[in-house]
N, C-alpha and C positions, 0 to 999 in steps of 0.2 A: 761947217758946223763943228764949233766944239764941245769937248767934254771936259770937266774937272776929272779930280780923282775921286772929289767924294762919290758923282754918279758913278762912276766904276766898281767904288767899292761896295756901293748899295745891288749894284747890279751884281756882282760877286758874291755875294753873301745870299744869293738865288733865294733873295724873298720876292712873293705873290709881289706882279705889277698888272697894271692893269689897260697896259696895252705892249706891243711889242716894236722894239727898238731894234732896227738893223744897224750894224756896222758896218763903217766904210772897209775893204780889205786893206786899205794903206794905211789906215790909223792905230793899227794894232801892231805896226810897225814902226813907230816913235820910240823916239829914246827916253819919254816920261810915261811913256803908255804900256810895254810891257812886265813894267816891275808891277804893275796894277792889277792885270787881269790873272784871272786863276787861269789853267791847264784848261778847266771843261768852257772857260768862257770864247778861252785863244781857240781849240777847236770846233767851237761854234763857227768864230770869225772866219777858219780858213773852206768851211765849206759852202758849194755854190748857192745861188737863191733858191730857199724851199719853194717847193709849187705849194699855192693856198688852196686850200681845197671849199669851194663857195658852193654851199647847199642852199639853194633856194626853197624855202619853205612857204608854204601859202595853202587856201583851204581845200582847193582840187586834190592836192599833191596829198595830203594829211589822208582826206577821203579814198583815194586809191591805196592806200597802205594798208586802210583798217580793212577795207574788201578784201584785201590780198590773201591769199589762204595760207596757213600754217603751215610753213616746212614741214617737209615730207622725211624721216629718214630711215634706212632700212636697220634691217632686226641689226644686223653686223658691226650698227656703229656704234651700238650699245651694249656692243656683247659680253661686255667685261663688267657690268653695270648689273649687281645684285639685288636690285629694285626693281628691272625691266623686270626680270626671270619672277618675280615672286608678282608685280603687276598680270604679266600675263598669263598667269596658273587663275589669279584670282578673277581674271576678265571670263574666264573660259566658265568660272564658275557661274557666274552671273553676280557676281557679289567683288568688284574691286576696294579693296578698303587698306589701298595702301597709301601712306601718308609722307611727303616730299620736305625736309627740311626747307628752312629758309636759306640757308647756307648754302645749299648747292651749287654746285657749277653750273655754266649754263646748258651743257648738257644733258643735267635731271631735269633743267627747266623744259629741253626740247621734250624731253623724255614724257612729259607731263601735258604737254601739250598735245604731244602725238595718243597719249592713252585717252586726254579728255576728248578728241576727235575721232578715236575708232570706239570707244567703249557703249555696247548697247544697252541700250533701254533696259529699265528691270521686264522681265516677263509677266505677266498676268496670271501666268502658269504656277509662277513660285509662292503667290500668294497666299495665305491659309486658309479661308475661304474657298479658293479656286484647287485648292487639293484637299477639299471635304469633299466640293462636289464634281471631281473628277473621281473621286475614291466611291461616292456611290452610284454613279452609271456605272464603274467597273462592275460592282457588285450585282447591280440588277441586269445586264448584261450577262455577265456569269451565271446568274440563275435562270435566268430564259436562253442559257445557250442551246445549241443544238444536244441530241441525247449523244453520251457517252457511252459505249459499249462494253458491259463488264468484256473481263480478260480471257480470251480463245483458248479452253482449256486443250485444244490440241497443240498451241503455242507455250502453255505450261509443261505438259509433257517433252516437247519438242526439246524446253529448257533443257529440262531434267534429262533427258538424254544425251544429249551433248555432252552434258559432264560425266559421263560416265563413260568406262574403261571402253576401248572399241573392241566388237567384234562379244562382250559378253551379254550374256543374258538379263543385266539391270539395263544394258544399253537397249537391247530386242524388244523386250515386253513392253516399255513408255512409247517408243517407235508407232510396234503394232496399234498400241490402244491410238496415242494419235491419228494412224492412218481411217480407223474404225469410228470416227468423230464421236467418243463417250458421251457426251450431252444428249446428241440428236440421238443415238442409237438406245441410250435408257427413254428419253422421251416417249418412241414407239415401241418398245416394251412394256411400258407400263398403260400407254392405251389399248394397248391388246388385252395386257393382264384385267383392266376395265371392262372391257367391252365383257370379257370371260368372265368375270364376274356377275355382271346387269341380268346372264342369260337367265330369264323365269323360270329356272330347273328346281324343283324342293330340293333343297338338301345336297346342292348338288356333287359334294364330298363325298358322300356318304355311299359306303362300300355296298349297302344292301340294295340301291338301284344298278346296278351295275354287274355283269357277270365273273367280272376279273376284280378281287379285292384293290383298294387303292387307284385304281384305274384314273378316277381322276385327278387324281395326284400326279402320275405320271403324266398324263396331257399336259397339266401346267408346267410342269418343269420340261416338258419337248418342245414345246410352244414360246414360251421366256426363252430358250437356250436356241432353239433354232429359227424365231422374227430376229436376236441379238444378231446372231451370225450370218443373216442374209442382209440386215440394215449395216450391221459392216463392211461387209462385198460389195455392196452399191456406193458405199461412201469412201471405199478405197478408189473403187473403177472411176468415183468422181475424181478423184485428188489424181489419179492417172493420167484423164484426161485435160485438166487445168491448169498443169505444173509451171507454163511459161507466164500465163494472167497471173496465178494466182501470185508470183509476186510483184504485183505491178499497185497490188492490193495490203495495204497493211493490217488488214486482220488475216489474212493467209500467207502473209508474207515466209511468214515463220514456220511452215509445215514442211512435212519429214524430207517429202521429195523436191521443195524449194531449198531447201539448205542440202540438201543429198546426203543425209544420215541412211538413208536406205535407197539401193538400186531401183531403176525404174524394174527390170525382173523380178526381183524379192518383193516388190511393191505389187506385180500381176499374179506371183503366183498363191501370193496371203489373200485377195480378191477372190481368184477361183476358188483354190481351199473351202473359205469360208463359205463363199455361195450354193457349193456345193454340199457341205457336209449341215449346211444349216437347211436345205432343201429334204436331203435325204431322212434329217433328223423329222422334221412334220409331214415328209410322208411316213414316215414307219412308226410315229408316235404317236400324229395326232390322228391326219387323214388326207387323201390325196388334193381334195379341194382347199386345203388349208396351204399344201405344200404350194399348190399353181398360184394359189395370190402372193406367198413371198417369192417365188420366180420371177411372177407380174412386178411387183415393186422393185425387181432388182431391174427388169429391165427398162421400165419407164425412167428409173430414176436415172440410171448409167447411159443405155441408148436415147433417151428422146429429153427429157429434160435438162441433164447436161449440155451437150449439142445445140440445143434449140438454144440456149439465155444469149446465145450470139449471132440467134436467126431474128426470132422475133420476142415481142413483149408478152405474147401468148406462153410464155413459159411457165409462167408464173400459177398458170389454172394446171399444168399440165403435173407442176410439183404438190398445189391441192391435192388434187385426184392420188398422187404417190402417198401423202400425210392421210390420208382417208382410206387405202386401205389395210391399214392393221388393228381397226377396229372390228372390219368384217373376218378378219385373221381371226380373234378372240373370239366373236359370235358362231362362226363356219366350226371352232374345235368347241364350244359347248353345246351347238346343236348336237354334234354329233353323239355327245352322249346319250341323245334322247330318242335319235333316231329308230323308225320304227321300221322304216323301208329297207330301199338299196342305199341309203347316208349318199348319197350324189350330190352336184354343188346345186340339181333343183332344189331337193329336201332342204338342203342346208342352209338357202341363201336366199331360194323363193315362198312366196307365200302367206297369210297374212301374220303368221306366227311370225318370220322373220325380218316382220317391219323394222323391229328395235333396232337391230345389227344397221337399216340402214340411215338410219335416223344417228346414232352414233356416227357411222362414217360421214355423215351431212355435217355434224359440229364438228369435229375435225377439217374437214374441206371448209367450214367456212372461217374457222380460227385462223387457218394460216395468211388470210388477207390482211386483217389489222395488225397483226403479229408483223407478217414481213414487211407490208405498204409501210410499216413505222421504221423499222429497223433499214429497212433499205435505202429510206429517206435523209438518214443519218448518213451514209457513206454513198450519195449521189454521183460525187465530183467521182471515185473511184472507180463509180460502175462504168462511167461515161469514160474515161481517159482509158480502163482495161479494154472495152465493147462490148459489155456485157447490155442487152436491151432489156432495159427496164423501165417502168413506169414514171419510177421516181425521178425523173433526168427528161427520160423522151414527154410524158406528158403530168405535168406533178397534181394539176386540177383533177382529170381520171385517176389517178394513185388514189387521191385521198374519196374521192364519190364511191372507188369498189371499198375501201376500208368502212368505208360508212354505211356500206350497204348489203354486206356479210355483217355487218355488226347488229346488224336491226332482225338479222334471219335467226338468231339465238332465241329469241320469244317463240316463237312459234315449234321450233325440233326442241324445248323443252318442254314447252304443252303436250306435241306429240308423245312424247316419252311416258306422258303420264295417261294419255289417251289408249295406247296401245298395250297398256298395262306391262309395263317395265319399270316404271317406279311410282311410286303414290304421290295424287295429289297434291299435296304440300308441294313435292318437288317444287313443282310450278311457281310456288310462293316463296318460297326458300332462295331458290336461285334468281329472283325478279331484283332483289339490289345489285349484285354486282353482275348482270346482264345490261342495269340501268347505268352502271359505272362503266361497262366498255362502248357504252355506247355512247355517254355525252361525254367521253374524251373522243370520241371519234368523229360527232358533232364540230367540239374545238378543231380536231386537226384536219376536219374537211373546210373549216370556215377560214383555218390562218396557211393551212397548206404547211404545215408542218413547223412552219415557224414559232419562234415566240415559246418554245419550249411544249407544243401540243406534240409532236413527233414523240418526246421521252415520255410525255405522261401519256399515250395511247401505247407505248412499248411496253411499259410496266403494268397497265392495267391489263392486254393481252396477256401478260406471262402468268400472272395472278391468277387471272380468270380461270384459264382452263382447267390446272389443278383443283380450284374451289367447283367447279360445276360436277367432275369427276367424282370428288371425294361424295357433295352432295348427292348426286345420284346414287351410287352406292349406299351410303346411310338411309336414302327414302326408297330404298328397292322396295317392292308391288310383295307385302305379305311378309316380308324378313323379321317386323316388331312385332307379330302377330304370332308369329311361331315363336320367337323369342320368349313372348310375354306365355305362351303352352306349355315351356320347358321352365320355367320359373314356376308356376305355380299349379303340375302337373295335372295339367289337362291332354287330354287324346288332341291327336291330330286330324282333323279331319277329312284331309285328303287321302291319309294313308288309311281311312276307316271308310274311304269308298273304294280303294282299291283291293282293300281287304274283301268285300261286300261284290265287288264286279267279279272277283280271282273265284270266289265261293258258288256266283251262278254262272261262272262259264264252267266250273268243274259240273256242278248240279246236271247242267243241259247236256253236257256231251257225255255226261253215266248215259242219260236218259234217251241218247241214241242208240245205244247197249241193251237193248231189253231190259227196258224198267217197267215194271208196272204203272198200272196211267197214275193210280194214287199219288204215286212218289211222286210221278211227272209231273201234277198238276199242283204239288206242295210246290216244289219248285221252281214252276211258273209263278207262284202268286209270292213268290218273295218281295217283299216292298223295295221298293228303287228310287233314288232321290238324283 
């Protein structure tokens, strides 16, 4: 086969042909043949036969390629690649919105490939809609959550002491008052101070019944100052005995002797102290039967109901009976004003006169059911992982049946109150709405078992309650607007105008055992009597 020179030269000037022509290796060695060919065409000629590379295509072959799945390549091969790094910030957001020239190498093209093949789904989450109404289950969730407990003001102290200088006296006193739990211990202060009030004495201030002026002045302040200091003794001797639970608990996490701001010693001997000197104070101020029931409270509360919350669920009646008696404290120091006898805890504590004292310590005993069934309900998981046995945990159906059924016994010890002439009828009426409000939260939280936000609303209505029934009894005491209304628009007193009238025919009768004449005697018999 030959060639001219023009195909040489056409072939030299490496324009598009439209098929491919090999050369002989010998013909590029003529003596008219290499003044013809260029340098890149003679190197062509001197290399050996290229292998043809023959792709057979057809529609099997087509179809297994588009199956075939996208190159895989790892983060590394793209490392240098300032589009991955800003793709996969934006993948993570759920929002990819990155945009690939057309230019690219084929690299961003891998690169794009591999994002359109991991990149997820939008969420349903993100949608606006779908976070209205995820925003208000949060909400109503939130408001039916379980009750929150305001803040353990022996854990505010607790603060407040810490930061202060150690070993001073700012650091001592917040200490003390923590160990003495301030809440609970003005609580039963002021039911005593209650009960001491209710007691049906005229006048009971009042220096002209009494042999010692002020006297009963003084009883109130031995009685406030020494139930404080025996209700401190028994709430130290508690915090004594708890120190390893109570921080397993986070409402007591934070007391004196959990964090050891104060020695367990210095912690026993402020418990004595006080037990004692708050003892000695109502025996020698008010009266010995006064003094025996804060001894009794300090040691039910320290020996048996402490002790017991880790024995059985009976604890719970046993700390009742502890809240129930410093109502008979209060009633036990205003009998005694009136005493006529030997003042002994019969006179003082039995009899029909001294029903009221026990009718007070009956709503006390029965307050503390809904009061604690609630709040206890609220810190369950706590009581259960410390070992404290409680209702609320061991059986939550019984928690809430006693809550509901101390709640329903308030009807009846306010009628009493007013039956046994301790306060006027009204009472009865006065106190019937929010007796009707502890009760149908206690309804709610025996029907949801605390759930559902009944636990917080039968907490708050117990805490209400009591103070409102307190206050109301005091304002409807048996005869207090009736004397009130004597000294406003000065009228006699009636009572003191029969005791004047009785004082006048016991002197009459005992002249008349004296050698009286019968005349006189018999004036003085026929004095009219009402």
């Amino acid at each position: 086969m030959s060639f001219n020179t023009t195909t040489f030269n056409g072939l030299c000037n490496h324009q598009p042909q439209a098929m491919i022509i090999r050369y002989p290796v010998v013909s590029a060695f003529r003596s008219n043949g290499l003044s013809t060919v260029c340098i890149s065409c003679f190197l062509q000629t001197t290399k050996g036969p290229s292998r043809t590379i023959t792709r057979n295509i057809s529609k099997a072959s087509s179809l297994r390629a588009i199956a075939a799945p996208a190159p895989r390549f790892r983060d590394g091969y793209f490392s240098t690649n300032a589009l991955l790094e800003k793709a996969k910030i934006g993948s993570r957001r759920g929002a990819l919105t990155s945009i690939v020239p057309e230019t690219t190498s084929i690299a961003n093209g891998s690169e794009a490939s591999k994002h359109a093949t991991f990149t997820p789904p939008p969420s349903t989450q993100d949608l606006p809609h779908r976070r209205r109404q995820a925003a208000r289950r949060a909400a109503k969730e939130s408001a039916e959550s379980d009750l929150v407990l305001p803040e353990n003001s022996s854990s505010k102290l607790t603060e407040n002491a810490s930061s202060q200088p150690v070993n001073s006296i700012r650091r001592l006193i917040p200490i003390l008052l923590s160990l003495s739990k301030p809440r609970l211990s003005v609580l039963v202060v002021l039911t005593a101070m209650a009960s001491y009030s209710l007691y049906p004495v005229p006048e009971l201030l009042s220096p002209s019944l009494t042999d010692t002026p002020s006297l009963s002045t003084l009883t109130l302040f031995f009685l406030t100052t020494g139930t404080a200091l025996c209700a401190a003794s028994a709430n130290a001797f508690n915090m004594l005995y708890e120190p390893k639970w109570d921080a397993m608990m986070s409402r007591t996490r934070n007391r004196p002797l959990v964090r050891k701001l104060i020695s367990t010693r210095g912690a026993a001997i402020f418990a004595i102290l006080s037990g004692v000197i708050g003892t000695a104070g109502l025996y020698f101020g008010v009266n010995p039967t006064v003094s025996f029931l804060g001894f009794l409270n300090i040691a039910l509360y320290a020996g048996v109901y402490t002790p017991m919350k880790r024995m059985h669920w009976l604890n719970t009646w046993v700390g009742a009976i502890v809240g129930g008696i410093p109502p008979l404290m209060g009633w036990a120091a205003a009998a005694g004003q009136s005493a006529t006898q030997a003042g002994d805890w019969k006179e003082l504590l039995l009899g029909e006169r001294n029903i009221g004292g026990w009718l007070l310590a009956g709503l006390l005993f029965s307050w503390q059911f809904p009061h604690f069934m609630a709040l206890s309900w609220a810190i369950r998981e706590e009581y259960k992982n410390a070992g404290y046995k409680m209702l609320c945990w061991m059986n939550p159906a019984r928690n809430s049946r006693v809550a509901l059924r101390y709640s329903l016994a308030f009807f009846p010890i306010c009628i009493g109150l007013c039956y046994y002439g301790v306060t006027e009828w009204t009472f009865a009426l006065a106190s019937a709405p929010v007796n009707i409000w502890l009760v149908k939260e206690a309804v709610r939280f025996w029907k949801l078992e605390g759930h559902k936000g009944s636990a917080r609303g039968l907490f708050w209505a117990s805490v209400w309650h009591l103070p409102v029934v307190m206050i109301l009894a005091m304002v409807e005491k048996k005869g207090m607007w009736q004397r009130v209304w004597r000294a406003v628009v000065g009228e006699p007193d009636v009572d003191d105008g029969d005791w004047i009238e009785e004082d006048e025919e016991e002197a009459v009768l005992s002249a008349s055992a004296r050698e009286v004449k019968p005349d006189v005697r018999a004036a003085a018999i026929a004095l009219p009597t009402k």
